[in-house]
Backbone of each chain as nested JSON, in Angstrom:
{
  "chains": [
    {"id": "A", "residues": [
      {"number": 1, "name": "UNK", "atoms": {"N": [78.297, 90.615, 113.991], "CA": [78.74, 91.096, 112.681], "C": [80.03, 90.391, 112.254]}},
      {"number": 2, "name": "UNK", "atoms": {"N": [80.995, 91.254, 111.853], "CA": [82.088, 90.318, 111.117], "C": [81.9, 89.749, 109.97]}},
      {"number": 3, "name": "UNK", "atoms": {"N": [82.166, 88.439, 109.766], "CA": [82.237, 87.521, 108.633], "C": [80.571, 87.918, 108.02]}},
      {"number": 4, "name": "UNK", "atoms": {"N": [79.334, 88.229, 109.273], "CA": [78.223, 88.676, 108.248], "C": [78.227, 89.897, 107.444]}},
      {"number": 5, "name": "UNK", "atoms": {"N": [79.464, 90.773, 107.46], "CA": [79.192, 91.505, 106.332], "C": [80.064, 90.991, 105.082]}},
      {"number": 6, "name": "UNK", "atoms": {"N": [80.142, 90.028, 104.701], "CA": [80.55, 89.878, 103.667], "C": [79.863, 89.339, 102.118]}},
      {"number": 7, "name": "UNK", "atoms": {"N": [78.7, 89.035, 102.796], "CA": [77.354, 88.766, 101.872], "C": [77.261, 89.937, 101.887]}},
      {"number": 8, "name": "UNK", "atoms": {"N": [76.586, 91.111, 102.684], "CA": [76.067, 92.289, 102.388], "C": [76.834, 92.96, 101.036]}},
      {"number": 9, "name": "UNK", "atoms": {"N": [78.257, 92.738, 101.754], "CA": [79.449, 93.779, 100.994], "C": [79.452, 92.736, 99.687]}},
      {"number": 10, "name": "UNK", "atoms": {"N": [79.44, 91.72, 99.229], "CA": [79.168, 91.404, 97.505], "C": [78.13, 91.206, 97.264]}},
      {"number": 11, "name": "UNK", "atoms": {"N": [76.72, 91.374, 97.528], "CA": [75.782, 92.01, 96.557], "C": [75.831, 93.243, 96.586]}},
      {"number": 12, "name": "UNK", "atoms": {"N": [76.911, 94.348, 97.163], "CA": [76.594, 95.868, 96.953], "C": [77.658, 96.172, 95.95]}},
      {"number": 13, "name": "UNK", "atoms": {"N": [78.61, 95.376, 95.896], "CA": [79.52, 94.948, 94.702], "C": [79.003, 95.056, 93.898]}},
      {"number": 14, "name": "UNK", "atoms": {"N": [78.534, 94.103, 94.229], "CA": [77.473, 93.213, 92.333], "C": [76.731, 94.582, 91.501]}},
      {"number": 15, "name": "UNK", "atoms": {"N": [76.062, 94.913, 92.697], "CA": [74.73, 96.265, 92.348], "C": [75.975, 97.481, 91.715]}},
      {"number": 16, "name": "UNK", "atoms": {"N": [76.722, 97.498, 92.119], "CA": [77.702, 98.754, 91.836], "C": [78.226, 98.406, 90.636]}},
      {"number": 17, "name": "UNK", "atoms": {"N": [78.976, 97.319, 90.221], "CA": [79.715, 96.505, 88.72], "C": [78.502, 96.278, 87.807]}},
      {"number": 18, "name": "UNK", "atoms": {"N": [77.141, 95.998, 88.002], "CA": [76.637, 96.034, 86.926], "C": [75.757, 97.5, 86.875]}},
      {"number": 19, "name": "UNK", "atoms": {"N": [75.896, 98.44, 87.908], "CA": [75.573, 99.829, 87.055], "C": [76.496, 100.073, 86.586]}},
      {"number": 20, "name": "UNK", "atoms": {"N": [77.894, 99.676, 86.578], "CA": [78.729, 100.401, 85.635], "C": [78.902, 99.537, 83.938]}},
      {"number": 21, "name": "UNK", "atoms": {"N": [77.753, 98.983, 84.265], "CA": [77.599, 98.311, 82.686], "C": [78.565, 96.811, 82.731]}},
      {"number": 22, "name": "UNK", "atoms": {"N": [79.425, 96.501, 83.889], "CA": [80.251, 95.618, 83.37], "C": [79.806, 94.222, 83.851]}},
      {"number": 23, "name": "UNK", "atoms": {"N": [80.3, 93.745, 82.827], "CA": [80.54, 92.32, 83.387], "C": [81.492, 91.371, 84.387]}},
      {"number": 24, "name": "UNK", "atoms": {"N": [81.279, 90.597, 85.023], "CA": [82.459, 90.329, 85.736], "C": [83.34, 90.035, 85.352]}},
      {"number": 25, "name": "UNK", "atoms": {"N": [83.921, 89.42, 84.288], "CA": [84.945, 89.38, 83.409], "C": [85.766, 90.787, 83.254]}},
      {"number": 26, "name": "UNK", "atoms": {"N": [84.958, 91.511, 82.653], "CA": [85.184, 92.848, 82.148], "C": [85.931, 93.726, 83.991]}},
      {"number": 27, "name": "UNK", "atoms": {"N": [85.095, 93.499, 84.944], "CA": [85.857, 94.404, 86.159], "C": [87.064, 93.507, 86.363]}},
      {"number": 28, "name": "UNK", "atoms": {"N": [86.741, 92.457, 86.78], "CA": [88.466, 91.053, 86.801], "C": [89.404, 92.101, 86.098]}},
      {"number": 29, "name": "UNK", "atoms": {"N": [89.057, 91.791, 84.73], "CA": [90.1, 92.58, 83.792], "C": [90.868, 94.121, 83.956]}},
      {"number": 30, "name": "UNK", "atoms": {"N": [90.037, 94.777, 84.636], "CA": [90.245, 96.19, 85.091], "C": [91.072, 96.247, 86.242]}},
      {"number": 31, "name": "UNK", "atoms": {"N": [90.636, 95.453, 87.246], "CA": [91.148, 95.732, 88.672], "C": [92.353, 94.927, 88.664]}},
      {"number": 32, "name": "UNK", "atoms": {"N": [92.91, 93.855, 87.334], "CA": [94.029, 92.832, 86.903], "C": [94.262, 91.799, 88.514]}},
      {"number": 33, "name": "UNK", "atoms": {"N": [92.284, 91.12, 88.258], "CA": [92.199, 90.454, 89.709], "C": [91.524, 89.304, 88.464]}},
      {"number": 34, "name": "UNK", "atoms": {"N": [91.613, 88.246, 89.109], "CA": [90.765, 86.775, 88.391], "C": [89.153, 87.178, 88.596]}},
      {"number": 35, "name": "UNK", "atoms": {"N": [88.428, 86.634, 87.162], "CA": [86.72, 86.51, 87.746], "C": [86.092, 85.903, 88.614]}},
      {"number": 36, "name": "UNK", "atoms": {"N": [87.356, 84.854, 88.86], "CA": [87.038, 83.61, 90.025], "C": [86.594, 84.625, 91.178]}},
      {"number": 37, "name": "UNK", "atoms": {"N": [87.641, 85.258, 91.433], "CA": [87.846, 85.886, 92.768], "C": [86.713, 87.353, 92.846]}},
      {"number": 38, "name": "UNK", "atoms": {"N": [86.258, 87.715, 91.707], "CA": [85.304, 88.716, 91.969], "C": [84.348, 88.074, 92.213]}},
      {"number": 39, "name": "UNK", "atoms": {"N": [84.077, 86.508, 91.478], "CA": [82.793, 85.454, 91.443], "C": [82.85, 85.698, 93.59]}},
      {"number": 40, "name": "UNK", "atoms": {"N": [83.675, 85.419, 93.702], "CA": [83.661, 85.13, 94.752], "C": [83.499, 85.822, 95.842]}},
      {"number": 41, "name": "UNK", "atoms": {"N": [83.906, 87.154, 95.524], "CA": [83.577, 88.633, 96.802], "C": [81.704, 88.649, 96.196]}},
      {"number": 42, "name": "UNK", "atoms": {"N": [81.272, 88.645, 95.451], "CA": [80.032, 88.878, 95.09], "C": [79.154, 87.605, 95.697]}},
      {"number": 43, "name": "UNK", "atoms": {"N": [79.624, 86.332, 96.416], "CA": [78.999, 85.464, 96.498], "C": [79.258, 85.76, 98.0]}},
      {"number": 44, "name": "UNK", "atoms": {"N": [80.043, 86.656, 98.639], "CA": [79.913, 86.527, 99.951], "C": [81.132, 85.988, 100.589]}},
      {"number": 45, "name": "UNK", "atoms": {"N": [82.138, 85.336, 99.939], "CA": [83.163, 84.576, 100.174], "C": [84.387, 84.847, 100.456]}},
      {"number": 46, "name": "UNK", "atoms": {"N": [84.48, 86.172, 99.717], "CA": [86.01, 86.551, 100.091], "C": [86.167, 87.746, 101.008]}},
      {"number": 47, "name": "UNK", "atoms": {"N": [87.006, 87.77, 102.03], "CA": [86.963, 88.716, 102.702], "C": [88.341, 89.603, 102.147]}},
      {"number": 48, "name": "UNK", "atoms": {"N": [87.838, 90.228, 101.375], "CA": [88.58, 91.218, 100.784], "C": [89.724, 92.048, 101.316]}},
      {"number": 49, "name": "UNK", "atoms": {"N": [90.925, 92.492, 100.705], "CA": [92.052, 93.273, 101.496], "C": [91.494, 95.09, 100.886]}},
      {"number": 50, "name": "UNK", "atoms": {"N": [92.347, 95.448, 101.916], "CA": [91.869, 97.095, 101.784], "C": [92.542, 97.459, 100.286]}},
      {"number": 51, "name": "UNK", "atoms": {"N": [93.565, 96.639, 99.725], "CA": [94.76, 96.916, 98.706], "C": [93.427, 96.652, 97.434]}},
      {"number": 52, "name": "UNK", "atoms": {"N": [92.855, 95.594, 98.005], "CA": [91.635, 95.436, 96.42], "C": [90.008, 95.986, 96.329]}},
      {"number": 53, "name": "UNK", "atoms": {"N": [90.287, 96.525, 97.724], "CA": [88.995, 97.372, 97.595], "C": [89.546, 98.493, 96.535]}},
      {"number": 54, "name": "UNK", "atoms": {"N": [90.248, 99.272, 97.217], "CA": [91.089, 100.203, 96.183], "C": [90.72, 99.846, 95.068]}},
      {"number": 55, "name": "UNK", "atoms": {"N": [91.429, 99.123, 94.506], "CA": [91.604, 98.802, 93.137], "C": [90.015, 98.545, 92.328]}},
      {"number": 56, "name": "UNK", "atoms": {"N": [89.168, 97.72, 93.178], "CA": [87.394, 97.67, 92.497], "C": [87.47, 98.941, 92.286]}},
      {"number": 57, "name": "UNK", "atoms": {"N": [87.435, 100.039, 93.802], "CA": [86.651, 101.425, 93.574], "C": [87.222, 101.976, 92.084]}},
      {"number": 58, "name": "UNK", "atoms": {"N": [88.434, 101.558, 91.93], "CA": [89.295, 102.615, 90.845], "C": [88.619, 102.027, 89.819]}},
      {"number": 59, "name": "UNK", "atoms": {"N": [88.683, 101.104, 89.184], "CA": [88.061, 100.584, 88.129], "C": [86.45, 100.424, 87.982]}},
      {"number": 60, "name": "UNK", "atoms": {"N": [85.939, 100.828, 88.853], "CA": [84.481, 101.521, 88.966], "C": [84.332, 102.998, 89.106]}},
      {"number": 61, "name": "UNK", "atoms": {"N": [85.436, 103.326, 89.105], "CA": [85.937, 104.873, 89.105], "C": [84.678, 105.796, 90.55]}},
      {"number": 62, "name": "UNK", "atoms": {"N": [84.861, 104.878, 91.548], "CA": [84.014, 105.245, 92.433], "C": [85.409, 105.645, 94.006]}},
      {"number": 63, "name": "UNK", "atoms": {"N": [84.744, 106.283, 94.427], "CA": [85.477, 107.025, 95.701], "C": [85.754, 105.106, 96.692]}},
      {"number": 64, "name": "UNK", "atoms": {"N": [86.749, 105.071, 96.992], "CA": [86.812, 103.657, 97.63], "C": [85.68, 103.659, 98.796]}},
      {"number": 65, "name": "UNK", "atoms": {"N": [85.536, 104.652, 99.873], "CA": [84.83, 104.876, 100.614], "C": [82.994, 104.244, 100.304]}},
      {"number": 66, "name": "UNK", "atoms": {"N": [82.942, 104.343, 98.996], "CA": [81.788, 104.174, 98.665], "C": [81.212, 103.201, 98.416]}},
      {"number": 67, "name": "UNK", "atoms": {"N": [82.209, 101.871, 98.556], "CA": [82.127, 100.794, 98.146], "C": [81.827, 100.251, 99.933]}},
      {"number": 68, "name": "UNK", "atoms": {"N": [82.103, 100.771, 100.882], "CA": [81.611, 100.793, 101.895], "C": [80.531, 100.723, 102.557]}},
      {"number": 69, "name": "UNK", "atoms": {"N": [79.668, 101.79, 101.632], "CA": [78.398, 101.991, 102.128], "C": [77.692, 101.586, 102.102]}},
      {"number": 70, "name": "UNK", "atoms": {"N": [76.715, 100.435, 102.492], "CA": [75.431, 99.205, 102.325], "C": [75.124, 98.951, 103.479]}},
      {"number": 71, "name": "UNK", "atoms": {"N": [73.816, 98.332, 103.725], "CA": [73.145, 98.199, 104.782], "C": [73.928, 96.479, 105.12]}},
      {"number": 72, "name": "UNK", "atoms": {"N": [74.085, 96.763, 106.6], "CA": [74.156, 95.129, 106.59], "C": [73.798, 95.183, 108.451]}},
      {"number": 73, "name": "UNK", "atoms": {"N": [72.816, 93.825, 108.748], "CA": [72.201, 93.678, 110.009], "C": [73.86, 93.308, 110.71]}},
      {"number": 74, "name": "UNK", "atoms": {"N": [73.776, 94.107, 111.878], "CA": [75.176, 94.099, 112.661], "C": [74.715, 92.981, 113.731]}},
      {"number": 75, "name": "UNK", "atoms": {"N": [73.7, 92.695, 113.949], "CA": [73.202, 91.605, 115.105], "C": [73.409, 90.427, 114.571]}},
      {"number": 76, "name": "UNK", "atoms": {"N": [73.475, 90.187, 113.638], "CA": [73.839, 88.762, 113.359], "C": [75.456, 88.21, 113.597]}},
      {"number": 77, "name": "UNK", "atoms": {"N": [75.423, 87.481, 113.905], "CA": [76.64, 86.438, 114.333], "C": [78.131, 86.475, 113.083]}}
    ]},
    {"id": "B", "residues": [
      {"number": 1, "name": "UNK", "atoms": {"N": [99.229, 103.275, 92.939], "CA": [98.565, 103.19, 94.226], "C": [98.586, 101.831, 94.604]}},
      {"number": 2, "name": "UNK", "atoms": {"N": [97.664, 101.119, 94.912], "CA": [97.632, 100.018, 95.517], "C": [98.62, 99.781, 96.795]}},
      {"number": 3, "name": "UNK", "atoms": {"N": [99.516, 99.493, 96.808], "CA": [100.146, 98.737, 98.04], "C": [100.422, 100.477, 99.019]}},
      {"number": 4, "name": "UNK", "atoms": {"N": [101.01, 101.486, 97.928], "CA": [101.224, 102.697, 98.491], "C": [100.034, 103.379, 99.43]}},
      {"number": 5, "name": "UNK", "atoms": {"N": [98.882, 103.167, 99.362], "CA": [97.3, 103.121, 100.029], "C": [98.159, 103.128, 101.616]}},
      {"number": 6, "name": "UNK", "atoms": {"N": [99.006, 102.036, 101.818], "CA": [98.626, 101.573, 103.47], "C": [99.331, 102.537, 104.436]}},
      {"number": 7, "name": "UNK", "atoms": {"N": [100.561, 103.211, 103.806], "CA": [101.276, 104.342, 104.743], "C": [99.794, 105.285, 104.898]}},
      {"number": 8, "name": "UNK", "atoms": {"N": [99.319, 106.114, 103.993], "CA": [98.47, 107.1, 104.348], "C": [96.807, 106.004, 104.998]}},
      {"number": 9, "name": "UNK", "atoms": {"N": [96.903, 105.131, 104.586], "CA": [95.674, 104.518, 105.615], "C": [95.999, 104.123, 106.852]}},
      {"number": 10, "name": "UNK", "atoms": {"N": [97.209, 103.606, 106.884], "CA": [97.872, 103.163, 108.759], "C": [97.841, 104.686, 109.652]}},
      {"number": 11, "name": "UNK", "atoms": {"N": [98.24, 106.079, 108.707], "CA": [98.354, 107.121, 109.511], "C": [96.941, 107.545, 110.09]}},
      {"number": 12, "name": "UNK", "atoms": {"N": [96.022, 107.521, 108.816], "CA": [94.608, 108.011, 109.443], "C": [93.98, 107.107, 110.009]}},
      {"number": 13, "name": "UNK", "atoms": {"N": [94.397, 105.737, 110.759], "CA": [93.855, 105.424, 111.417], "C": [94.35, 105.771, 112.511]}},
      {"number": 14, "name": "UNK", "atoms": {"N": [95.315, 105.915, 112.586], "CA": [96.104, 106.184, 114.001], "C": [95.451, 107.651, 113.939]}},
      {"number": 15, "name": "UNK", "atoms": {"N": [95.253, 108.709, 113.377], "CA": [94.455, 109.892, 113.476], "C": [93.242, 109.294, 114.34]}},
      {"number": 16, "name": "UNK", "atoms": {"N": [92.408, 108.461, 113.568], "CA": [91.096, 108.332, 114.471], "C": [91.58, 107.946, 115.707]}},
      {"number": 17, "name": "UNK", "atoms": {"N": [92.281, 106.687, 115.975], "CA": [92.473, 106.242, 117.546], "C": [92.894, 107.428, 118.555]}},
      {"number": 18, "name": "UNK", "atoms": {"N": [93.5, 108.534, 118.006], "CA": [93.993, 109.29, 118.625], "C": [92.714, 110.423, 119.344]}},
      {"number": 19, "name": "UNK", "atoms": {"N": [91.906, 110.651, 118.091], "CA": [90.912, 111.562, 118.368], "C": [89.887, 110.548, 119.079]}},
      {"number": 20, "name": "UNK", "atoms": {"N": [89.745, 109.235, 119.425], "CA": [89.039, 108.114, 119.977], "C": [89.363, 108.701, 121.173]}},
      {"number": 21, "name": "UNK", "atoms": {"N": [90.449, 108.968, 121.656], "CA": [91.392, 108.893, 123.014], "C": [91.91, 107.999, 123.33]}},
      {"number": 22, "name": "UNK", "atoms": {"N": [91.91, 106.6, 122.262], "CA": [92.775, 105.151, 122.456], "C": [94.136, 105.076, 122.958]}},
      {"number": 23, "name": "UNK", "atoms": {"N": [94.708, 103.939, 123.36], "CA": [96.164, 103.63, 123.059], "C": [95.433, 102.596, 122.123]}},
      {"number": 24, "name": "UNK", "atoms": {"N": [96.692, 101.89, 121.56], "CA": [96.912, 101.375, 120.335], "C": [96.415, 99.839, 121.422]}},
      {"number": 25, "name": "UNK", "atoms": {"N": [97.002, 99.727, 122.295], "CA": [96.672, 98.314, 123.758], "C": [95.062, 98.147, 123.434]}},
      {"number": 26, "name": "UNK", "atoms": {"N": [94.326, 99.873, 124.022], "CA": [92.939, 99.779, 124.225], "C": [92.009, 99.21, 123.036]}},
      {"number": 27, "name": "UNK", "atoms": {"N": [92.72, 100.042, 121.917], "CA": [92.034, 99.579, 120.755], "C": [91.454, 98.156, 120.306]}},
      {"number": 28, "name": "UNK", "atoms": {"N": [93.283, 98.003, 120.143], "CA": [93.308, 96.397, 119.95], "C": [92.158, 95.862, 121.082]}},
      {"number": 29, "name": "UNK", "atoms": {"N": [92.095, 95.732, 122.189], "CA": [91.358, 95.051, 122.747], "C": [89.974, 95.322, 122.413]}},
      {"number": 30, "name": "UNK", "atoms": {"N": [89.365, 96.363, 122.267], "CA": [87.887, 96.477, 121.882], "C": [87.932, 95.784, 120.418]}},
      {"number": 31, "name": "UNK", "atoms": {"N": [88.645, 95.46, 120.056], "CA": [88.302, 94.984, 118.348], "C": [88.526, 93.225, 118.456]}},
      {"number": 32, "name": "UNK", "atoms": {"N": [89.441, 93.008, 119.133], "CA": [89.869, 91.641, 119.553], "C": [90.642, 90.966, 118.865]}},
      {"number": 33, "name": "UNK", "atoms": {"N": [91.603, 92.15, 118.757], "CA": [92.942, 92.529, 117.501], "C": [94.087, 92.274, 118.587]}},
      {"number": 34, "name": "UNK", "atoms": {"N": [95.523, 91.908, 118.268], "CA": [96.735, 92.202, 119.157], "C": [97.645, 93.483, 118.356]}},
      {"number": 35, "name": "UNK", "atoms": {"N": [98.04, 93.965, 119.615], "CA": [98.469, 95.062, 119.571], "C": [99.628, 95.65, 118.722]}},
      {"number": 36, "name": "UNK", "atoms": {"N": [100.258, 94.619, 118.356], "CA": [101.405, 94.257, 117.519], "C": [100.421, 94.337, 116.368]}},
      {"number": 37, "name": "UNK", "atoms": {"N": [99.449, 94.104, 115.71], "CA": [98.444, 93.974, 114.36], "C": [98.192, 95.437, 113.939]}},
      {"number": 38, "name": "UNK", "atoms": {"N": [97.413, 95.922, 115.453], "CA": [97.339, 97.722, 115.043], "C": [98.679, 98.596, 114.685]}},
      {"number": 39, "name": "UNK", "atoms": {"N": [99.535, 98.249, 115.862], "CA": [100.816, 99.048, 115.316], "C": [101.114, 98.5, 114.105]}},
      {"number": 40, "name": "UNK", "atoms": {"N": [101.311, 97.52, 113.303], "CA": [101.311, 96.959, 111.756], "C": [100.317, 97.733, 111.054]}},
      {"number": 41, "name": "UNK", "atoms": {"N": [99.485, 97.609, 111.187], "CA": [98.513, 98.984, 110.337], "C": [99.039, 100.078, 110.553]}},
      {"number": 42, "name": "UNK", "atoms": {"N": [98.734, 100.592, 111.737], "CA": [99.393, 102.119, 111.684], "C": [100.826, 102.441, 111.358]}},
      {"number": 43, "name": "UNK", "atoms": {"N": [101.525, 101.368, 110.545], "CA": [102.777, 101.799, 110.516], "C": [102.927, 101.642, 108.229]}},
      {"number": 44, "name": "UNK", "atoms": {"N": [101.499, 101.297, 108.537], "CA": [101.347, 101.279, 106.822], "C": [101.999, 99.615, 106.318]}},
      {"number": 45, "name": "UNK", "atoms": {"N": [102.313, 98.497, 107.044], "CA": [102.31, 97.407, 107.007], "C": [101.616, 96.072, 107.15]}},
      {"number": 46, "name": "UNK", "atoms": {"N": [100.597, 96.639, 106.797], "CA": [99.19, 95.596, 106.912], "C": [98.176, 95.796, 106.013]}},
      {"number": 47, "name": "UNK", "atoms": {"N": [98.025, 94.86, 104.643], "CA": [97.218, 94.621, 103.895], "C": [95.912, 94.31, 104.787]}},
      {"number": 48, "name": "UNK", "atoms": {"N": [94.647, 95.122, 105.526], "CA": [93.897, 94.891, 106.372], "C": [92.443, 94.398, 105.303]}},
      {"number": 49, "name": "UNK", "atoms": {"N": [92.308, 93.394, 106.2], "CA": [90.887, 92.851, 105.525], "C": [89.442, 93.737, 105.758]}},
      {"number": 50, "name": "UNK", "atoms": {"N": [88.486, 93.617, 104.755], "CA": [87.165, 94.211, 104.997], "C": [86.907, 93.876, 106.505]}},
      {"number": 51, "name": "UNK", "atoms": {"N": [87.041, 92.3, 106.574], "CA": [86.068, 92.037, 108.182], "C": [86.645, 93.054, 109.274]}},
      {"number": 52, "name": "UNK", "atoms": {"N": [88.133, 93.157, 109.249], "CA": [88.582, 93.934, 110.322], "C": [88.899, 95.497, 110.332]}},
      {"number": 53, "name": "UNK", "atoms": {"N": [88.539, 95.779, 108.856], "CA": [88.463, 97.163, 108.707], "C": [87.023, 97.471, 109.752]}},
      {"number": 54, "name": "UNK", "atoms": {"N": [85.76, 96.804, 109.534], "CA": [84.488, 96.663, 109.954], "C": [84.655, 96.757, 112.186]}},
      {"number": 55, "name": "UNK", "atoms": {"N": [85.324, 95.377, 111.609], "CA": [85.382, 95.971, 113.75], "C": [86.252, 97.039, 114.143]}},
      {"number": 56, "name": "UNK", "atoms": {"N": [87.429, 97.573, 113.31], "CA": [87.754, 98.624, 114.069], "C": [87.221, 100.003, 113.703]}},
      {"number": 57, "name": "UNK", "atoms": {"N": [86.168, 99.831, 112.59], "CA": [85.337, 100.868, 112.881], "C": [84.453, 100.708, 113.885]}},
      {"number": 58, "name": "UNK", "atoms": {"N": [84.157, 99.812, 114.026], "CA": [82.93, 99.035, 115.565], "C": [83.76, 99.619, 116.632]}},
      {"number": 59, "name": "UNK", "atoms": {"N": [84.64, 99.808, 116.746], "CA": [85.72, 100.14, 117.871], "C": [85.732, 101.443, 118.005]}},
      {"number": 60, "name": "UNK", "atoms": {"N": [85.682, 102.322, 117.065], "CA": [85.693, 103.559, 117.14], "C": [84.531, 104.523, 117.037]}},
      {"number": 61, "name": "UNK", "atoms": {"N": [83.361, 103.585, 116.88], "CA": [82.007, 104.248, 117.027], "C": [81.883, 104.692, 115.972]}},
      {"number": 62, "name": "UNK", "atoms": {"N": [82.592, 104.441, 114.577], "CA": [82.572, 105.377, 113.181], "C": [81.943, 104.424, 112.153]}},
      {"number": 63, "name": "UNK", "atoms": {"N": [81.519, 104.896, 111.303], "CA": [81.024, 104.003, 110.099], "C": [82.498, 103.834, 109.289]}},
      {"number": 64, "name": "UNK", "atoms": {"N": [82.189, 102.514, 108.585], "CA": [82.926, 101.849, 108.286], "C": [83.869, 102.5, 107.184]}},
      {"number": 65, "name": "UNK", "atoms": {"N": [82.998, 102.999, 106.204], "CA": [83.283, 103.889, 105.268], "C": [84.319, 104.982, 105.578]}},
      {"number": 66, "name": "UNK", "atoms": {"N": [83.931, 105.995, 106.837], "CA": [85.164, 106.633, 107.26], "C": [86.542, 106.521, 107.443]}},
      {"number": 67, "name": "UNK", "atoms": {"N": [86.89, 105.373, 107.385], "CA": [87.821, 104.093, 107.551], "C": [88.996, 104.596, 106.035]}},
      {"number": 68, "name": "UNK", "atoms": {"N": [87.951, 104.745, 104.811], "CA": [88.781, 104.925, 103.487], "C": [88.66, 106.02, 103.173]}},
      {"number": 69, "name": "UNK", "atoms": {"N": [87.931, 107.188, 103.913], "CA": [88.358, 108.273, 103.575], "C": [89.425, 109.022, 104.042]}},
      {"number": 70, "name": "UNK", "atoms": {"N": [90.482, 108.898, 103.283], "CA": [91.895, 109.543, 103.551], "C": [92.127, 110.128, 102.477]}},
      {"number": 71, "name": "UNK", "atoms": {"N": [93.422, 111.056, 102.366], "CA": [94.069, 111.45, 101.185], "C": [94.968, 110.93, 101.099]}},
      {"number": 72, "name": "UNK", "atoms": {"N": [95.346, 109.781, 99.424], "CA": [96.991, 109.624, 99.416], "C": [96.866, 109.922, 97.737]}},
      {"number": 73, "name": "UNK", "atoms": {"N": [98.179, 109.536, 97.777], "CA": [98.963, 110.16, 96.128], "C": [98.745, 108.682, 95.348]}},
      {"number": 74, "name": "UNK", "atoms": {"N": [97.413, 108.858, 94.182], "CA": [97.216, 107.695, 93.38], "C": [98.185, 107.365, 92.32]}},
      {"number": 75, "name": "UNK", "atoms": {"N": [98.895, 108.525, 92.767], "CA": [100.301, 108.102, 91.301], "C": [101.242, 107.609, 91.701]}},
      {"number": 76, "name": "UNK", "atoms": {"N": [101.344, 107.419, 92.748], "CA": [102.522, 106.397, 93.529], "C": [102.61, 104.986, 92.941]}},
      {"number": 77, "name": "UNK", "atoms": {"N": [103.412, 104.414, 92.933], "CA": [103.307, 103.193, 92.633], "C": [103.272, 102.139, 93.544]}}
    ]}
  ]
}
């Protein structure tokens, strides 16, 4: 596991920012983070700090905890 | 909130290690963390990344998610 949950954890991103209707532009703007850098947790790439999980959940107005929750295979490398 | 997050997240982790039956030594070593890193978290001085939020829930037998469920004061600055 490790570095493999970080694909898991930005498509559960992705799935979570566009039920809340937004665009990635539009969450960037909310969480006062670049689109680059959301482009980039959603592509698998960024290994995110606990300080900006926060900040997604808030501007998805979701419990931070929840941004947690997704399936991801722990056997992989 | 944001940076204010890490005092009440460094404490409840040190809550879990405690109810683990850890030292802060043992921990670190099941995660493949130094010990000086955990006491930096648990002292609310460590912007902690997703990947290593992930193994020291791996460490504590807890889902990952449990990790952000704490209570702190979102009006803090």
């Amino acid at each position: 596991m490790n570095e493999s949950i970080l694909g898991p954890f930005g498509l559960h991103i992705k799935q979570l920012r566009l039920k809340a209707g937004l665009s990635q532009e539009e969450l960037a703007a909310k969480c006062g983070l670049d689109r680059t850098y959301i482009s980039g947790i959603e592509r698998g790439l960024r290994n995110v700090s606990i300080v900006n999980i926060f900040r997604i959940a808030d501007a998805l107005s979701l419990p931070p905890a929840k941004l947690l929750e997704f399936e991801c295979e722990s056997e992989h490398e």
